[in-house]
C-alpha positions in Angstrom: -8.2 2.2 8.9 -5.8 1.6 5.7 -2.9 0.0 5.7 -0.2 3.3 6.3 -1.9 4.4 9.3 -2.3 1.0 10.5 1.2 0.9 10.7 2.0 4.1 12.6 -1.0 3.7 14.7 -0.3 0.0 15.4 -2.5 -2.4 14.2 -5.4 -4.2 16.6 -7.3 -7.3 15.6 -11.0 -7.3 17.2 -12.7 -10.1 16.2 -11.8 -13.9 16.8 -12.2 -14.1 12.6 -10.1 -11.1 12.0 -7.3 -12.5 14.8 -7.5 -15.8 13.1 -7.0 -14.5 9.6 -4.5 -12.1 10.7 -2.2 -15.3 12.4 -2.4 -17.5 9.5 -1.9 -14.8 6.8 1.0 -13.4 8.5 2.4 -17.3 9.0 1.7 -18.0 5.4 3.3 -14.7 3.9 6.3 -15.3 6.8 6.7 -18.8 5.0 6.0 -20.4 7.9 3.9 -22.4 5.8 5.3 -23.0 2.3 3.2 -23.4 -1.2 2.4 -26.5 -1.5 2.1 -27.3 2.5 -1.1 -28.3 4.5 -2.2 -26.1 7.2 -2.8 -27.6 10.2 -6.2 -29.6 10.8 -9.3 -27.7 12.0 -9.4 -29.7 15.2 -5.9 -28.2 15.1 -6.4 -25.0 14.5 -9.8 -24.4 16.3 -7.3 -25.1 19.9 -4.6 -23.1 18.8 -6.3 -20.2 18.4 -9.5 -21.0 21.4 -12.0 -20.5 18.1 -15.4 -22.4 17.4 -15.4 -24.6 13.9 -17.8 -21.3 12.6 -15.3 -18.6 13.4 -12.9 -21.3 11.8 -14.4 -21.7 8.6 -15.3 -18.0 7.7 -11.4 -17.0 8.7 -10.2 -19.7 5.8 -13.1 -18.4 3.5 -11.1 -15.1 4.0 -7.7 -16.3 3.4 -9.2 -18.6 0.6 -10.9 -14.7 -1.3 -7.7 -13.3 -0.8 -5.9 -16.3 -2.8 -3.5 -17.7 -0.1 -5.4 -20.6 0.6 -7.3 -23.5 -1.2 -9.4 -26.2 0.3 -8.9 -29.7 -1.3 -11.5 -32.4 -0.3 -10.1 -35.3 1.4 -7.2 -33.8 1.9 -6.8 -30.7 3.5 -6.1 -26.8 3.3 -3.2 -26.4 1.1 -1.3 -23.1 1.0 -1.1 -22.0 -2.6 1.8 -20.7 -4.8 2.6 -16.6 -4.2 1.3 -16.2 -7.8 -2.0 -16.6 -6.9 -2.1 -14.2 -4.3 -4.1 -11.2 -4.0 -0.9 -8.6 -3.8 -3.9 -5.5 -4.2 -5.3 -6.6 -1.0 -4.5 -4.0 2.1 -4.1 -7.0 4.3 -1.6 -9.4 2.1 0.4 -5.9 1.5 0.3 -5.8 5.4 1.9 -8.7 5.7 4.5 -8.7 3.4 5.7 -5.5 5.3 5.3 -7.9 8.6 7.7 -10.4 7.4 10.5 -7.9 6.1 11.1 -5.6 3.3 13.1 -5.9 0.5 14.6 -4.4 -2.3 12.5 -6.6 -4.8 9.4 -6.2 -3.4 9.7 -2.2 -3.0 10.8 -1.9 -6.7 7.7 -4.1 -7.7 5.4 -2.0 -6.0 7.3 1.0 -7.9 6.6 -0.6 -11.1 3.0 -1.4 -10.8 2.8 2.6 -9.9 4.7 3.5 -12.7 2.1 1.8 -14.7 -1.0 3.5 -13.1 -0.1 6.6 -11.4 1.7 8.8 -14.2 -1.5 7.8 -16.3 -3.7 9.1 -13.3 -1.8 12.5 -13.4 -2.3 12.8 -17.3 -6.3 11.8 -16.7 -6.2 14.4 -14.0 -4.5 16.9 -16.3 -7.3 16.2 -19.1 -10.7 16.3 -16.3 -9.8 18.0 -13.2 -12.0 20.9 -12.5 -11.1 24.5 -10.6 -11.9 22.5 -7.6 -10.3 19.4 -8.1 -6.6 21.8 -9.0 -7.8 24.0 -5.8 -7.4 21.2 -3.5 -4.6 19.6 -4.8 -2.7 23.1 -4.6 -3.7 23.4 -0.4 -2.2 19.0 0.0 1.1 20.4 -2.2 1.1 23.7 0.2 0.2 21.2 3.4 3.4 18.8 2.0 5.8 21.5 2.8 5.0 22.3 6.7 9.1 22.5 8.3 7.1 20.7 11.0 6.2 17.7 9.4 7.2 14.4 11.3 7.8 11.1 9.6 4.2 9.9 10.3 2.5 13.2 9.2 4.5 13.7 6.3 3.4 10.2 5.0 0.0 10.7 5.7 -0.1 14.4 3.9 1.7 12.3 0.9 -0.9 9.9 0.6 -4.0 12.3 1.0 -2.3 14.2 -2.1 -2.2 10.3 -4.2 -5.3 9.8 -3.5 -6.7 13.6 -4.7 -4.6 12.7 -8.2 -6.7 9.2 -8.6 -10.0 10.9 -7.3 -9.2 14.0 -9.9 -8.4 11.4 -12.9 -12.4 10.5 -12.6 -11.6 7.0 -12.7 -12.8 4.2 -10.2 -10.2 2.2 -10.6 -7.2 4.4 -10.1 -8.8 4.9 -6.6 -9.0 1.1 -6.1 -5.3 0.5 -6.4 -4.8 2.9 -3.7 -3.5 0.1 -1.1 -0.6 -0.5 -3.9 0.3 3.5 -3.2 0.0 3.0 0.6 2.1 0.0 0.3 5.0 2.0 -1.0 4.8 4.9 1.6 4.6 2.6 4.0 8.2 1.6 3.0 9.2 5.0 3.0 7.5 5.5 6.3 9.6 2.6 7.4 12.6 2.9 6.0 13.3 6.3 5.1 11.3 9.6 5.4 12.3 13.0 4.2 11.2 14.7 7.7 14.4 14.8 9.2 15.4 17.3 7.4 13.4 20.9 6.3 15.0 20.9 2.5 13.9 17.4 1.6 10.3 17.8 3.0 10.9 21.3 0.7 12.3 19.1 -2.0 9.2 16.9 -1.9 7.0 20.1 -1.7 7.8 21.3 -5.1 8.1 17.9 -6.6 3.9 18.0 -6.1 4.0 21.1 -6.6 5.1 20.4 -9.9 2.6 17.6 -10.8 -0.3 20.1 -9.6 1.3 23.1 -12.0 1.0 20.6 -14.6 -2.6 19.7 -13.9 -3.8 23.3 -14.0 -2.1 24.1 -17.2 -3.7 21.2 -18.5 -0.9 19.4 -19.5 -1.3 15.6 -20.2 2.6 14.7 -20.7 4.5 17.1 -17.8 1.8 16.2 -15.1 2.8 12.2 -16.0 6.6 13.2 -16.2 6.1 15.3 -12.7 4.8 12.1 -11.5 7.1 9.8 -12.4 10.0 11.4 -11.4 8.0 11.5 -7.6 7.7 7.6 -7.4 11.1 7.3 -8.3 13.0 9.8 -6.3 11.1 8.3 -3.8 11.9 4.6 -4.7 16.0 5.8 -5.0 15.5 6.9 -1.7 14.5 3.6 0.0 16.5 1.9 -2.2 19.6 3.7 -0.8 18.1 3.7 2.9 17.8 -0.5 2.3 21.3 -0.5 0.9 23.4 1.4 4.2 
């Protein structure tokens, strides 16, 4: 389950590792536990959270892959600085929503999409096939149901995304699909189009544009189309942040 419909669904932690990682990543993103700070000890930990040293270890291997962590011998786990976090991992995104959005981390997110996604649409312009523009035109007709709720419409919103990096026939515009889950889970949160029947129209045609370009073939509208997406939708937050 990705991170959007973790967040609508509600998220569950099975496994003693995943609760464990879950906790400490959420603490350390929360700043519970500062850069620069020790976590607890494992004896510590290991009775906090009712885990054996085993489950222990491969939870801080975790949190070490994912950059928030680094083991120093003799001395303990420290917490490392934000810039050496993994911010294209589903989980650290997750827990940055956790601990509270704001404006600066929402227009980040905008910009790294600015860099990638407008790119996507002019790859998807240049390679999609019949089939690739064929689906793309039924997620832009699905974007426009009247009886779209917040949830649904989101969902429908990133299905579409993910059809543009698929149809760009490049692996790693799909990999950086947790950065555009990360921002419509901020419009999920925040603000959401679905209230009202002309803004889910609104956001109909403004795909609807970005597929028109596609099937014509044309590089420079479909990454104009696209752009002018991510940023109506950033505005829109923005403003929703703002009240």
């Amino acid at each position: 389950m990705g991170l959007l419909e973790n967040t609508i669904a509600g998220r569950t932690t099975r496994t003693s590792h995943a609760h464990v990682v879950d906790q400490l990543g959420r603490a350390i993103v929360a700043r519970e536990f500062a850069a620069g700070d020790l976590l607890p000890s494992d004896a510590e930990l290991e009775a906090r959270f009712h885990v054996s040293r085993t489950v222990l270890r491969e939870a801080m291997k975790t949190l070490s892959a994912k950059g928030l962590i680094v083991p120093r011998a003799r001395i303990g786990t420290k917490v490392t600085d934000r810039a050496h976090w993994n911010l294209f991992d589903s989980d650290v995104l997750t827990w940055h929503f956790d601990a509270g959005i704001d404006e600066a981390f929402l227009t980040h997110v905008c910009e790294i999409r600015l860099a990638f996604e407008p790119f996507a649409a002019g790859l998807a312009a240049e390679k999609a096939t019949p089939d690739d523009v064929a689906g793309l035109k039924a997620l832009a007709e699905a974007m426009g149901a009247p009886t779209h709720t917040a949830q649904s419409l989101a969902l429908a919103d990133l299905e579409f995304h993910l059809a543009i990096a698929e149809a760009s026939r490049n692996p790693f515009m799909r990999s950086v699909s947790s950065l555009i889950e990360a921002a419509l889970v901020g419009i999920f949160t925040l603000s959401s189009p679905a209230a009202d029947p002309e803004k889910i129209e609104e956001v109909a045609q403004s795909h609807w544009a970005i597929v028109e370009a596609i099937a014509r073939h044309d590089v420079e509208a479909a990454r104009k189309a696209m752009e002018r997406v991510i940023m109506v939708g950033m505005e829109r937050v923005v403003l929703a942040l703002n009240r």
